[in-house]
Phi, psi and omega in degrees: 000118166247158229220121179267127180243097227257155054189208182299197171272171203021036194291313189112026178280327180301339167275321161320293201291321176255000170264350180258308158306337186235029189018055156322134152292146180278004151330297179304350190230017178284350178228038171292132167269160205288136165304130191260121182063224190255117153246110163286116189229158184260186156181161184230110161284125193028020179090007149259334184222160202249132171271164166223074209274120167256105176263130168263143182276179212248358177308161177292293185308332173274337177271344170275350168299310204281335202239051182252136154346280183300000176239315241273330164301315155341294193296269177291340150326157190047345164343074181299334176202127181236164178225129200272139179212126185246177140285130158276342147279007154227085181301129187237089193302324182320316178313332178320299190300314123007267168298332128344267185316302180310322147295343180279321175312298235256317177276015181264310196256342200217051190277017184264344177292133164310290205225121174252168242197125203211110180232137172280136206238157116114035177288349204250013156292156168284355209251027158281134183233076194289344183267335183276315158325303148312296177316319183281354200257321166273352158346071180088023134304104182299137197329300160346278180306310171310341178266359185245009174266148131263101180266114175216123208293147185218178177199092170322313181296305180267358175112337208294295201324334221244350177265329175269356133295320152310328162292306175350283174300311193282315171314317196311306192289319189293342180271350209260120188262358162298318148335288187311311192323308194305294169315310124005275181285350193297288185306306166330310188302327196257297177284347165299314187265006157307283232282150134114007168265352165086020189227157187246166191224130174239168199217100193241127154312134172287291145356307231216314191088008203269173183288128181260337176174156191212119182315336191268029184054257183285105199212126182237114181264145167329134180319151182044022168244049172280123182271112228241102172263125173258054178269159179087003183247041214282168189286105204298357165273012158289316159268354149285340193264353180274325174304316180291353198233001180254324158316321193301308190284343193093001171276116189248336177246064178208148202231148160302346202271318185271359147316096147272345195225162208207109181246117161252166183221128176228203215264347213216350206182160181244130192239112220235125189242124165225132205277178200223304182189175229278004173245347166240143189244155172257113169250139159231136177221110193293142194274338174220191191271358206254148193317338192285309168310310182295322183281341177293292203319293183310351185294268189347295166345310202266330204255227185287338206272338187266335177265352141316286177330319209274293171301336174286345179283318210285333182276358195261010165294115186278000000 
């Protein structure tokens, strides 16, 4: 699916597009230097769908490029979802002229989108004029065009850019109907390895942390608290000494590398991290503590119904 990241420079879509695809800390995207031209990135969203993300930079000499006779079809075409994206803290009248032609471009070339989508960035300056950004942008927009705009003022820096992207792509998926399918059997799958452990399952994209599906139905994390699981990157003097204790034993053919599950304790319940495949983890979490529950779960962990799961994840891999 490709997903257009639309506007002038220093709006903040790269930073947008990797603290929300690869669950960047926004630390990490703070001295990104500006993208020259089209950077085409690939991303698998919640572990169903392959994204084909065009962050365009924002130069001037790259925007009289893109809306050239000769790119623009290149460029706006095929589109499922495009995004328009400013600073709001640096009003800017030219962006009008922009943003014109990037609506004419984008219903010209991509005319099954529905909805073009507008984030004001950077609401979290003292110096944003995220209302005067709207006044210029919607100037002698006709009633028609204003009901296919969505404006939703963000802040990349605080998390809102990267959770209203994310409703986007999930709106995206609820229109993909091979996605529901997927998704569909994920949950069968999930609720399969519920019953009888007394336990509830989560399903996390790896890449990114986002949720892919869950026994407890509807389960949403908070902006910028996207969860990066790193099993299997343990620390080396943990496989030296793991190593040292499987020589002790005569074991030679286990590699510290198959530690995949992870058990924590808490005061009330058992919390079970186990990788699935090389883009998805598995949580289980026990409603009590007692050996029986615990012994449900490692079954499930083991048995036929995880190993469905493990193959139906690994063939369904784009």
């Amino acid at each position: 699916m490709k997903i257009i990241l639309f506007g002038p420079q220093n709006a903040g879509k790269t930073s947008l597009m990797r603290t929300t695809c690869l669950g960047y800390n926004f630390m990490k995207v703070l001295n990104l230097k500006p993208t020259k031209g089209v950077s085409r990135e690939n991303f698998i969203f919640r572990g169903i769908m392959e994204l084909n993300v065009w962050d365009l930079g924002g130069q001037e000499r790259y925007l009289e490029r893109y809306f050239s006779e000769s790119q623009r079809e290149l460029i706006f075409s095929e589109a499922a979802t495009a995004v328009f994206m400013v600073d709001s803290a640096a009003v800017d009248l030219e962006v009008r002229d922009i943003f014109e032609k990037f609506l004419k471009y984008v219903l010209e070339f991509s005319p099954k989108i529905d909805t073009i989508y507008v984030l004001l960035n950077k609401i979290d300056l003292q110096e944003s004029k995220e209302d005067d950004y709207y006044q210029i942008l919607t100037k002698d927009l006709n009633n028609g065009m204003m009901e296919r705009i969505a404006f939703t003022p963000v802040s990349v820096k605080e998390g809102s850019a990267q959770h209203r992207l994310i409703e986007i792509l999930d709106y995206e998926i609820q229109k993909n109907t091979l996605s529901l399918q997927r998704l569909g059997k994920i949950r069968h799958l999930l609720d399969e390895l519920k019953i009888n452990t007394l336990s509830e399952y989560l399903l996390f994209n790896q890449p990114d942390g986002l949720l892919i599906s869950s026994t407890f139905g509807k389960f949403e994390s908070k902006p910028l608290q996207f969860m990066r699981f790193e099993i299997g990157t343990l620390d080396s003097n943990i496989y030296s000494i793991y190593q040292q204790i499987m020589e002790l034993q005569s074991v030679s053919n286990l590699s510290p590398l198959s530690l995949s599950t992870i058990i924590y304790e808490s005061e009330n319940c058992w919390i079970l991290v186990k990788e699935v495949s090389n883009g998805a983890v598995l949580m289980a979490v026990t409603r009590n503590k007692s050996p029986e529950v615990f012994s449900s779960v490692m079954n499930a962990l083991t048995g036929d119904t995880f190993k469905n799961l493990k193959l139906y994840l690994k063939s369904s891999e784009y």
